[in-house]
C-alpha positions in Angstrom: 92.5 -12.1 -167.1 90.7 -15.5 -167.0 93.2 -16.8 -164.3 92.6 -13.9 -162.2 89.1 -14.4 -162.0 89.7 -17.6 -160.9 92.3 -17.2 -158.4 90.1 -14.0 -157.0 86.5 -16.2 -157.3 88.8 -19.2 -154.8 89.6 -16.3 -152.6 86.2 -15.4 -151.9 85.4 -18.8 -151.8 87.8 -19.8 -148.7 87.2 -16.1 -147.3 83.4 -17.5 -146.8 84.1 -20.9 -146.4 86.5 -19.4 -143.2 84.1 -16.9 -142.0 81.0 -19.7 -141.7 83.9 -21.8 -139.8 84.7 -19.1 -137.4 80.8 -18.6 -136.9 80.0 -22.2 -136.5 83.2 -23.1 -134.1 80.6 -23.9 -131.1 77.9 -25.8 -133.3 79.0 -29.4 -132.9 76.9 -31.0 -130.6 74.1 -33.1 -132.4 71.7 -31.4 -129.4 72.4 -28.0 -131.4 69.5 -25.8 -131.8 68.3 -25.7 -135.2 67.4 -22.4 -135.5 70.5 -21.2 -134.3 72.7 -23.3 -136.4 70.6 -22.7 -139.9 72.6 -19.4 -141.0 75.7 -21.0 -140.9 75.6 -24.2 -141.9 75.7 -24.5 -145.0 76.8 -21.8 -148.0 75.3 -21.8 -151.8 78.3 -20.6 -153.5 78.3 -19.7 -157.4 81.1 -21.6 -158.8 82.6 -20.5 -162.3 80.7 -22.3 -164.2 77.4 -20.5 -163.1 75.9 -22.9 -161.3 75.3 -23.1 -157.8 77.0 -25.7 -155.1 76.2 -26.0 -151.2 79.0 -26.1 -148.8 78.8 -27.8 -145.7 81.6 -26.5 -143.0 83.2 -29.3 -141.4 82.4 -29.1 -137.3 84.9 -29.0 -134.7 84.1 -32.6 -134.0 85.4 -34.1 -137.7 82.2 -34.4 -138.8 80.2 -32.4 -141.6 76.2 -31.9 -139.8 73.4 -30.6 -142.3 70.6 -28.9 -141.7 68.1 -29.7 -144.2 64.4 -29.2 -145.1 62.4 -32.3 -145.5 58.8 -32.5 -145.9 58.7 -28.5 -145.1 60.2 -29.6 -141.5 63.9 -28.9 -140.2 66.0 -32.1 -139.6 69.7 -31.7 -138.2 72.0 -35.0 -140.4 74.9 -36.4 -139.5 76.2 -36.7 -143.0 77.2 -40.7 -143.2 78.6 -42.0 -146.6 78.3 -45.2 -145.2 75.2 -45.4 -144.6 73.0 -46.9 -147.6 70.0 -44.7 -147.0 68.5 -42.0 -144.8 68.0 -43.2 -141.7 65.6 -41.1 -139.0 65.5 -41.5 -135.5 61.9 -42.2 -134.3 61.7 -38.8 -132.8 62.5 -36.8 -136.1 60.0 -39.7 -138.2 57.3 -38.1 -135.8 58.0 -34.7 -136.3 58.2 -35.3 -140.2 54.3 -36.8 -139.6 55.5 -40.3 -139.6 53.4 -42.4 -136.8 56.6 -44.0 -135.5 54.7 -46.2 -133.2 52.7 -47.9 -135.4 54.9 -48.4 -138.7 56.3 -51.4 -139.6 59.8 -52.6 -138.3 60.5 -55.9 -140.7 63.9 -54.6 -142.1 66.9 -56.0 -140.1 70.1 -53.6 -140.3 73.2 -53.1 -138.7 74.6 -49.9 -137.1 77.3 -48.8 -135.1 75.2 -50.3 -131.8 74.3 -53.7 -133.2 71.7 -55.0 -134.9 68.3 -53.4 -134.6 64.9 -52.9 -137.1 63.8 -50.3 -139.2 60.9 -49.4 -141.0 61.3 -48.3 -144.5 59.2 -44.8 -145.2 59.5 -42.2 -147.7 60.8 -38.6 -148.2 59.1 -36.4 -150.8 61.3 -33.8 -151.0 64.8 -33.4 -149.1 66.4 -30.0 -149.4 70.2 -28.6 -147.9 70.9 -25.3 -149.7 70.7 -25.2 -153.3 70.6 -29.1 -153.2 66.9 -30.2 -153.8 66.1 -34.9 -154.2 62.4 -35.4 -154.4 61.1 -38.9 -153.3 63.8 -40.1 -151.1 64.1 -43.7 -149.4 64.8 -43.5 -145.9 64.0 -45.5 -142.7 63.2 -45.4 -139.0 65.7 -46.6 -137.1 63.5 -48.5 -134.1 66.6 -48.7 -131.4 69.8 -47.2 -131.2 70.1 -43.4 -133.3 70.7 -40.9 -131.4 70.9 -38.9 -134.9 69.2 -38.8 -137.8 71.7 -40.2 -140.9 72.0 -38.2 -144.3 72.8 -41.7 -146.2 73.4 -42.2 -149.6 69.6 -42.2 -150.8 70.1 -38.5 -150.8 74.1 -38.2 -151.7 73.9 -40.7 -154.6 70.8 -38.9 -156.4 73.4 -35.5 -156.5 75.0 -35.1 -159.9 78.1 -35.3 -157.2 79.6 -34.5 -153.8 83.1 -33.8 -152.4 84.6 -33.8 -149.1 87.4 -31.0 -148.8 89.9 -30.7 -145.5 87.8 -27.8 -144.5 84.0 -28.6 -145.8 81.8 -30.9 -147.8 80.3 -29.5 -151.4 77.0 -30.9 -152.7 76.4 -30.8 -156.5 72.7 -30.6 -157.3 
C-alpha cells in the first residue's frame, strides 16, 4: 500500500513537472515578461514527507530561471551555483529601491566578462515558491550583467537544493 502511494505521489509529480515544461517551452529568454512567466515557473509540490519543496522547470535553453519576490518586488534569476552571492544588475538594484548611482563600487569581482566592481547591499527577504531566506547578501554588479544572478547567498541558507535532468528543487 505504502509503495503505491509512492509510485502514484512520483506520477503526479512528473505529470506536473511535464505539464509546467510544456507551458513554459517559449519562456527562455532572460527579456521574458514577468508576469507572463510567474504561473509557470516554478511548482510547490507536497512531497511525502509533508513538507513542501519548489520546483524550478529547467528552460529550453539548459538553464533553470526563477522568478522570485524580493523586497515585495519581482526579479527574474538566472540560477548560478557558481556564483558566491546574489548578484543584481543595476537596473533590478533600482527597481528593488537601491540608488544604483550613488552606492558604493569598492568590491573587485570577476565574471564571465572580466573583471568589473560591485557594491555589496542587502536583501531582507528573498522568496521563490515555498522557499522564503530573510537578510540576504547580494551585490550590484556596476558593468557587465545583463541578468540578475540567484548565487549561493540564497541557495546555501536552504536546508538543500537538487538539480534533476528535467528541473531544479529548492528545500526550504
Amino acid at each position: 500500500m505504502f509503495k503505491s502511494a509512492i509510485v502514484l505521489g512520483s506520477a503526479v509529480f512528473c505529470a506536473v513537472l511535464a505539464g509546467t515544461g510544456v507551458l513554459s517551452l517559449g519562456q527562455h529568454t532572460p527579456q521574458a515578461d514577468f508576469a507572463a512567466t510567474e504561473a509557470t515557473s516554478s511548482i510547490d509540490v507536497n512531497t511525502t514527507t509533508n513538507t513542501h519543496v519548489t520546483a524550478i522547470p529547467k528552460a529550453k535553453d539548459g538553464h533553470f530561471w526563477a522568478n522570485a519576490t524580493v523586497n515585495t518586488r519581482a526579479v527574474r534569476f538566472l540560477v548560478d551555483t557558481g556564483a558566491t552571492v546574489v548578484a543584481l544588475t543595476p537596473a533590478d538594484a533600482q527597481r528593488l529601491g537601491f540608488d544604483a548611482k550613488s552606492l558604493t563600487y569598492d568590491r573587485e569581482v570577476t565574471t564571465a566578462n572580466g573583471k568589473t566592481y560591485a557594491a555589496t547591499v542587502n536583501l531582507s527577504v528573498v522568496g521563490i515558491g515555498q522557499s522564503t531566506v530573510r537578510n540576504v547578501d547580494a551585490m550590484v554588479v556596476k558593468d557587465g550583467l545583463t541578468t540578475s544572478l540567484l548565487g549561493m547567498s540564497y541557495l546555501g541558507r536552504l536546508s538543500r537544493f537538487e538539480a534533476t535532468p528535467s528541473s531544479l528543487i529548492l528545500h526550504p
